[in-house]
C-alpha positions in Angstrom: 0.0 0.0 0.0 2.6 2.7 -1.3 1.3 6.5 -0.1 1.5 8.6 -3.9 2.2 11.7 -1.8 3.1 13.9 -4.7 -1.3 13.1 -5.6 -2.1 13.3 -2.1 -3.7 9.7 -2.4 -3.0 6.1 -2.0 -2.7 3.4 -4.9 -6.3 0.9 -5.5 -6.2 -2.5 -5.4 -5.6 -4.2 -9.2 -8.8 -6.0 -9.2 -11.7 -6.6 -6.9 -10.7 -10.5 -6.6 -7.2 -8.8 -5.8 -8.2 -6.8 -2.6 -10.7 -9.7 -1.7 -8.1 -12.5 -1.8 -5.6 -10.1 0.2 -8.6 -8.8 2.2 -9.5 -12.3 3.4 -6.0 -13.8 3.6 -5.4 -11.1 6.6 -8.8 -12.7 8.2 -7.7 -16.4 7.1 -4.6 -17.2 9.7 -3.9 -18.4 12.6 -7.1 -17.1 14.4 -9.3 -20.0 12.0 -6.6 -23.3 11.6 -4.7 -23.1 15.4 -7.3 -21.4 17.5 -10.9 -22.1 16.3 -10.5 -26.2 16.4 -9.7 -26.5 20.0 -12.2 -23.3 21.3 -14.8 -25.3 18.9 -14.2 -28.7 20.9 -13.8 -27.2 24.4 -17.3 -25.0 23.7 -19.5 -28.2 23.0 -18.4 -28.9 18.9 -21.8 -28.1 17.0 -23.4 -25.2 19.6 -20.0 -23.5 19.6 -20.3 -23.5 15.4 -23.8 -22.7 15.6 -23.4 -19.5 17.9 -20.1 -18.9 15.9 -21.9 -18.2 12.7 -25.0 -16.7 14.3 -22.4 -13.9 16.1 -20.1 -13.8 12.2 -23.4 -12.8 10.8 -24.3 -10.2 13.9 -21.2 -8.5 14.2 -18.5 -9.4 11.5 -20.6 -8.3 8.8 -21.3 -5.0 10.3 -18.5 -4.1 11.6 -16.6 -4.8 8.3 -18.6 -2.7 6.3 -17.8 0.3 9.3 -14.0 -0.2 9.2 -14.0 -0.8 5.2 -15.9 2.6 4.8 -14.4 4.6 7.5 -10.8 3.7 5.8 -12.3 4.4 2.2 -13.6 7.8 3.5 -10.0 8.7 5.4 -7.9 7.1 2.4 -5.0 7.1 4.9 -3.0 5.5 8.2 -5.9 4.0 10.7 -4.8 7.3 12.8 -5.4 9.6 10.3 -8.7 8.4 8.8 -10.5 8.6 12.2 -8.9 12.2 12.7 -10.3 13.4 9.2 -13.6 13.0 10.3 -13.0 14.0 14.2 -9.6 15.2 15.3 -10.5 14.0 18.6 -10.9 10.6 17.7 -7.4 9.1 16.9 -7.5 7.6 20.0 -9.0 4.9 18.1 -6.3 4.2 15.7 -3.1 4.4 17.7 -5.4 1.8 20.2 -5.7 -0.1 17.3 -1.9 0.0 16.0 -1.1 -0.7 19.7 -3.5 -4.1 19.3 -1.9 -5.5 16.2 2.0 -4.7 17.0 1.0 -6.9 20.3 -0.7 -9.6 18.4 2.3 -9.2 16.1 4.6 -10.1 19.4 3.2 -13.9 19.4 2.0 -14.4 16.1 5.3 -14.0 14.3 6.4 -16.1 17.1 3.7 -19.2 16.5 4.2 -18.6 12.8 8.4 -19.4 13.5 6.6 -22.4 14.6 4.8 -23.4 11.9 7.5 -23.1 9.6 9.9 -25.4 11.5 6.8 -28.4 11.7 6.1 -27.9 7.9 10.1 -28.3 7.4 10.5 -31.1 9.7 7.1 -33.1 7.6 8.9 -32.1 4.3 12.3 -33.4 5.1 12.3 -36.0 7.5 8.8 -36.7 8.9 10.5 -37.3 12.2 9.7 -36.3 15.5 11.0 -38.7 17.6 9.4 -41.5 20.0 7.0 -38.5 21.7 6.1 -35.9 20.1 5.1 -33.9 23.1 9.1 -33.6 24.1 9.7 -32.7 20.6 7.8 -29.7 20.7 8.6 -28.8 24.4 12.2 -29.2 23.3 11.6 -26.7 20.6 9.7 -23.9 22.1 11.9 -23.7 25.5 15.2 -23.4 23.5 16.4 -19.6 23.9 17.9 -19.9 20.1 15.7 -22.2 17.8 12.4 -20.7 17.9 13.6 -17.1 17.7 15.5 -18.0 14.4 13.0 -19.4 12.6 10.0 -16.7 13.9 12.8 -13.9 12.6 12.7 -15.8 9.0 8.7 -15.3 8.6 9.4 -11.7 10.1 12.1 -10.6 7.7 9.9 -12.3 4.5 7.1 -10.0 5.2 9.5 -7.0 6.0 10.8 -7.4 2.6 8.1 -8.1 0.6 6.2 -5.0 2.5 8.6 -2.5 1.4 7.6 -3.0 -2.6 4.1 -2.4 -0.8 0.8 -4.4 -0.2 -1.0 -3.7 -3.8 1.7 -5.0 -5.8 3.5 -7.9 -4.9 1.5 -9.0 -2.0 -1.8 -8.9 -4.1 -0.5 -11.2 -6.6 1.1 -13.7 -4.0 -2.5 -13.5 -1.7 -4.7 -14.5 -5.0 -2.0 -18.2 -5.6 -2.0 -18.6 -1.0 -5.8 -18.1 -0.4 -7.2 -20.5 -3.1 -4.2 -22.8 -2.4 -5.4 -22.8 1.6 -8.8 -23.8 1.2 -7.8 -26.5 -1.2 -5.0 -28.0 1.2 -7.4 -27.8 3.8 -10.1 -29.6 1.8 -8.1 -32.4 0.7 -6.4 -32.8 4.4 -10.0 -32.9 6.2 -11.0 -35.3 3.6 -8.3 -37.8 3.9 -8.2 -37.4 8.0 -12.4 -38.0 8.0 -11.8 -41.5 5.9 -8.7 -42.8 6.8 -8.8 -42.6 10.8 -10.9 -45.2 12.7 -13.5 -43.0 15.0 -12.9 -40.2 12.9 -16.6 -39.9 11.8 -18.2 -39.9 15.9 -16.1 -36.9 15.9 -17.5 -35.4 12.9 -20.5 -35.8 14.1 -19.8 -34.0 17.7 -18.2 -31.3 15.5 -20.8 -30.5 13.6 -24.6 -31.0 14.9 -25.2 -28.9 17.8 -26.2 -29.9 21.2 -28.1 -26.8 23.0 -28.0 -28.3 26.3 -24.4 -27.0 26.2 -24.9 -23.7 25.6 -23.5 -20.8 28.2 -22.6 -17.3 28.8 -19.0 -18.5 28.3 -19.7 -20.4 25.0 -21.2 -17.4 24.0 -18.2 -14.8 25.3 -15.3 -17.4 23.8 -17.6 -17.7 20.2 -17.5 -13.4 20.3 -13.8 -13.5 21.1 -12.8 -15.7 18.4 -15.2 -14.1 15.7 -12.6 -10.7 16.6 -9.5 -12.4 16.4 -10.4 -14.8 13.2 -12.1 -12.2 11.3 -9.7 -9.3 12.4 -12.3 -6.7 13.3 -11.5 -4.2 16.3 -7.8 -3.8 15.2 -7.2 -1.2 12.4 -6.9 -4.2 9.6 -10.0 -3.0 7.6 -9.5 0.8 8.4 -6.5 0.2 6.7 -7.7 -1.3 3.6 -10.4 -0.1 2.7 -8.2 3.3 2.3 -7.0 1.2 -1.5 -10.7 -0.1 -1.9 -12.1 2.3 -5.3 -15.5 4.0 -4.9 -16.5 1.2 -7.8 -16.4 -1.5 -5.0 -19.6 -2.8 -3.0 -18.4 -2.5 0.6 -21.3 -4.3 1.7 -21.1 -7.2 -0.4 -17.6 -7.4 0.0 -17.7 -7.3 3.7 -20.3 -10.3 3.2 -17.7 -12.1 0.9 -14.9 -11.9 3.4 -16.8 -12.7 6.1 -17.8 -15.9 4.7 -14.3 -17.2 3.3 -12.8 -16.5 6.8 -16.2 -18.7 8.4 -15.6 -21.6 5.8 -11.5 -21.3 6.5 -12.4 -21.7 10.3 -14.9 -24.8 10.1 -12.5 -26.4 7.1 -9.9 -26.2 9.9 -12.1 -27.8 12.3 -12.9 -30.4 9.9 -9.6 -31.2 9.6 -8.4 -31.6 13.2 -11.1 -32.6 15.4 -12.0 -35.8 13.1 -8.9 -36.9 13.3 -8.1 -36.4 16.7 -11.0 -38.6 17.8 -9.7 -40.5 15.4 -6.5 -40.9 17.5 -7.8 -40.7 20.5 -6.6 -37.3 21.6 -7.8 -34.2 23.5 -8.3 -32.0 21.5 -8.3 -29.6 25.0 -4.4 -29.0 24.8 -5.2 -25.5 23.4 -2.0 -23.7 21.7 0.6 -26.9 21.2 -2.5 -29.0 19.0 -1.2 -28.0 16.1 2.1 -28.9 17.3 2.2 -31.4 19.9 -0.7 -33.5 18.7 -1.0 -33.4 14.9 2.5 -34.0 14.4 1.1 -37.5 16.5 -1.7 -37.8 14.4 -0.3 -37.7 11.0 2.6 -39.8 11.9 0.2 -42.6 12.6 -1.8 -42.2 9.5 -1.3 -43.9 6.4 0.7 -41.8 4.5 0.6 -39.1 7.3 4.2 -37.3 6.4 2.4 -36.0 2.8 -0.5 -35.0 4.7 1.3 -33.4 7.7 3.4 -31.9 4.6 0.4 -30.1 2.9 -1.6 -29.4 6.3 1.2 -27.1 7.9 2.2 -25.8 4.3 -1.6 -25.0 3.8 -0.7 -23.1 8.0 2.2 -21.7 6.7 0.3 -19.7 3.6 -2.2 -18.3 5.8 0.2 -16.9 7.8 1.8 -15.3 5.6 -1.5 -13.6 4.0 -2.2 -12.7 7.5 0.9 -11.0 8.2 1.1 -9.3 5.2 -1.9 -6.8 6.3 -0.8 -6.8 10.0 2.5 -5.5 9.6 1.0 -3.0 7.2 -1.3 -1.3 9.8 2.3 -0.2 12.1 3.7 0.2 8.5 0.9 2.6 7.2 1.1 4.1 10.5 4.5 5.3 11.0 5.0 6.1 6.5 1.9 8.6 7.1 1.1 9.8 10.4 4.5 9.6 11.5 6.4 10.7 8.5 8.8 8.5 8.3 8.5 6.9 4.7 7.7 3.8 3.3 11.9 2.0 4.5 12.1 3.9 7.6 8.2 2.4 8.4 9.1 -1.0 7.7 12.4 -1.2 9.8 10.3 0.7 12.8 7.9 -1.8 12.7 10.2 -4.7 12.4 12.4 -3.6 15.0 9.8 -3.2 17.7 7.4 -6.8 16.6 10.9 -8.3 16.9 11.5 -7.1 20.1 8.4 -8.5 21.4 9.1 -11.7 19.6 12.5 -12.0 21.4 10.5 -11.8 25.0 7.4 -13.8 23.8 9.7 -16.6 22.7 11.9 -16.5 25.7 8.6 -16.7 27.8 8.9 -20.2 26.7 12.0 -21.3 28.2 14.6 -19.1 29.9 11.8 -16.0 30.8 9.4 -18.9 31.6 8.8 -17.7 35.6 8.2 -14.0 34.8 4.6 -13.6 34.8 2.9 -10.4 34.4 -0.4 -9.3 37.0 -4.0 -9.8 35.7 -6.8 -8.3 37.3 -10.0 -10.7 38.5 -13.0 -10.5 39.8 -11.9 -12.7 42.6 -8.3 -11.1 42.7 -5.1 -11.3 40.7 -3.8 -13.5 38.8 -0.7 -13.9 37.2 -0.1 -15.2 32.9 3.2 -15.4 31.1 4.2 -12.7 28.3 2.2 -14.8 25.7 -0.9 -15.8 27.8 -0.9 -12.4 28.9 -0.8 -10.7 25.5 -2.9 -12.6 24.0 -5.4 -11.4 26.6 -4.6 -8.1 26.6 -5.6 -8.0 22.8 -8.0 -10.5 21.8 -10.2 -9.8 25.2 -9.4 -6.0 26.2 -8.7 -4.1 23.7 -10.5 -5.7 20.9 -14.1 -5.3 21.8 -13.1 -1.8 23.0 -12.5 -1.1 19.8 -15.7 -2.4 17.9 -17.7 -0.3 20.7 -15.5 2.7 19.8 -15.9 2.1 16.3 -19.6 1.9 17.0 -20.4 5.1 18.7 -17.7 7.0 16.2 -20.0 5.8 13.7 -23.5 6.8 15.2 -22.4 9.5 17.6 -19.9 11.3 15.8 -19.8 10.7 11.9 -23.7 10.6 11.5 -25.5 8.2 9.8 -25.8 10.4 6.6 -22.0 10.8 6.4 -21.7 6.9 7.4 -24.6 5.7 4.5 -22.8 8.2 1.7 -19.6 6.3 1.9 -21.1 2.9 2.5 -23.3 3.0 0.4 -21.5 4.8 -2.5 -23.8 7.9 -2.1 -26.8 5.6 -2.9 -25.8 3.8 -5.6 -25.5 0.4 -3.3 -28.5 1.3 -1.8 -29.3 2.6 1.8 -28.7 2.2 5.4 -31.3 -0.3 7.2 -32.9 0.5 10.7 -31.2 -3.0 11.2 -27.8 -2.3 10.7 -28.8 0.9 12.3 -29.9 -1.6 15.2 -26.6 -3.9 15.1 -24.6 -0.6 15.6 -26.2 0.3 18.3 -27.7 -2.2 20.4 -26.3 -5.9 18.8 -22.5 -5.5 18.5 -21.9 -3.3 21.7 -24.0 -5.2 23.8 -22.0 -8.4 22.1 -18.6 -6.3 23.5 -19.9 -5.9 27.1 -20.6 -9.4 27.6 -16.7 -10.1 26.3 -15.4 -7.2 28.8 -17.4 -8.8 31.6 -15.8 -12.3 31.2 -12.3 -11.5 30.7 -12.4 -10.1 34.4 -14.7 -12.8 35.8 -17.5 -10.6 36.6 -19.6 -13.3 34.3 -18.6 -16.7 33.4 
């Protein structure tokens, strides 16, 4: 996303296809193929996917089409487009570039992981008589992990300088489509060629409403923020290259349905087979890891499969990190004024700072743990656990409700339905989306708030 300062502008996307794919490969990562499996397991399998795409269509799709048009509007940084409309409202964008750089600090890190399990499938295959050593081995070791996480950073750094509409756009529309096939043809194979696989296909996907709970609802909310990417400046920032040609609202609807159908492919992948295996699926974060590593290597021909699965990981990290890094990038080229190199190497610098102390949280830094405040006092989470908190729970919903009363309370609804709407063309604004910004989606936010500090579990 190069800044054409001598215009005053920024450079559109190549094709509508082109911002989708890049678009939904920032939504497709980490959030649907390491996260959503085990949160879909622990919240009761089918109710947890039925509240899931209940909450997608609720607040994803509205909350898209407000970032996507406040960033069209603004056409700049996701400081600057809030402060063209309300000086006093870049609060909201340097909240949001703090959110990302932090999710940057242990996704880089995870995706270091990634890339040493699909290398380790392609080559060898091999992970030794227990896999769980294999991966505790790996992510306590102060060098290893830091290595490989600063490969996947310095790949993005450089492929960001030539900037997102060019090179990235062209790599996004070969990853996405190659994602969803890989995870088609490894769900497929897992579902028919692991003994139990099918029971667990069927807990996975037909719902049982006796399971349903405040805290199924709260982690479903959560995840929808963190898979989709809403609440965190992604959107804001681009929808500054989406052209007044484009649909937001159907697009919004697009993306949110690619990244809905990345997360239950994932699913379909992983829980099947881990029944299959007779595995908990509860192990949270090292699943991926730890188990699948298991699971293939007991599968007929589980090293081509383990292959494809964490190569099909691999690309939707990348297309993730492409528009996070962006965000600090945009930030610090614009607002900042530091241009498009300085941005990148400011950016890089600090997310690899963070990466150096999430990492080490691991192993050497393993006993610092940082203070958490509880309902019933406070508790105390290592630098991953805790950031990971910090963002997905705190400041995400803060900012979808800050996003939502900017929208209502200080642009208007006429300013808010010209740009959305393409000054009718696309039609108008609904009392219901009217409704979901200001009832639906902050009332959705609340109940998150309240159960990241206990007050409702």
């Amino acid at each position: 996303m190069s800044s054409e300062k001598k215009h005053g502008s920024i450079s559109n996307w190549n094709s509508r296809f082109g911002y989708l794919m890049v678009a939904a490969g920032a939504a497709i990562g980490l959030g649907n193929v390491w996260k959503f499996p085990y949160l879909a397991y622990r919240g009761g399998g089918g109710i947890f996917i039925f509240v899931y795409i209940v909450i997608v269509l609720l607040l994803a799709e509205p909350m898209l089409n407000m970032e996507t048009a406040i960033g069209r509007h603004g056409k700049a940084d996701t400081v600057t487009v809030f402060e063209k409309i309300s000086k006093k409202w870049g609060f909201v964008g340097w909240m949001a570039n703090l959110c990302t750089i932090m999710i940057n600090f242990f996704y880089v890190v995870v995706g270091g992981w990634v890339l040493r399990y699909a290398l380790q499938f392609i080559f060898s295959g091999d992970f030794g008589e227990n896999q769980n050593d294999f991966f505790q081995n790996f992510i306590s070791d102060p060098i290893q992990p830091l290595i490989f996480s600063f490969i996947v950073l310095a790949i993005v750094a450089v492929l960001l300088l030539f900037g997102i509409t060019s090179y990235v756009e062209k790599i996004s529309k070969i990853m996405l489509p190659a994602l969803f096939i890989l995870l088609i043809v490894c769900g497929v194979y897992a579902c028919f060629t692991a003994e139990g696989s099918l029971e667990g296909l069927k807990y996975y996907l037909l719902p049982d409403f006796s399971k349903m709970s405040i805290k199924v609802f709260a982690d479903a909310a959560t995840q929808v923020l963190f898979s989709v990417g809403i609440g965190w400046g992604i959107f804001t920032t681009l929808g500054a290259n989406v052209p007044w040609d484009n649909n937001i609202a159907k697009d919004s609807l697009m993306i949110s349905l690619m990244d809905t159908v990345a997360a239950i492919l994932a699913g379909f992948v992983i829980i099947p087979a881990a029944f299959g295996a007779g595995v908990d699926v509860e192990k949270g974060p090292a699943l991926l890891f730890d188990v699948m590593a298991g699971i293939f290597g007991n599968l007929p021909g589980g090293r081509l499969i383990g292959s494809l699965f964490f190569t099909a990981l691999l690309f939707a990290v990348f297309s993730s990190l492409f528009s996070f890094i962006e965000i600090s990038v945009r930030t610090f080229e614009i607002k900042c004024g530091l241009g498009r190199k300085n941005a990148v190497i400011a950016s890089t610098v600090v997310i690899g700072v963070g990466n150096i102390l999430v990492s080490l949280g691991f192993g050497p830094l393993s006993n610092i743990k940082l203070p958490w405040p509880y309902v019933t006092g406070i508790e105390y989470y290592g630098f991953y656990d805790w950031f990971d908190c910090f963002t997905a729970y705190v400041l995400l919903p803060l900012g979808c409700l800050f996003t939502c009363i900017f929208v209502w309370k200080i642009w208007g609804w006429k300013g808010y339905e010209k740009e959305l709407m393409a000054d009718g063309r696309d039609g108008k604004l609904t009392k219901y989306k009217k409704l979901l910004t200001t009832i639906v989606v902050p009332f959705f936010m609340i109940i998150v708030l309240l159960n990241v500090f206990g007050v409702i579990r």
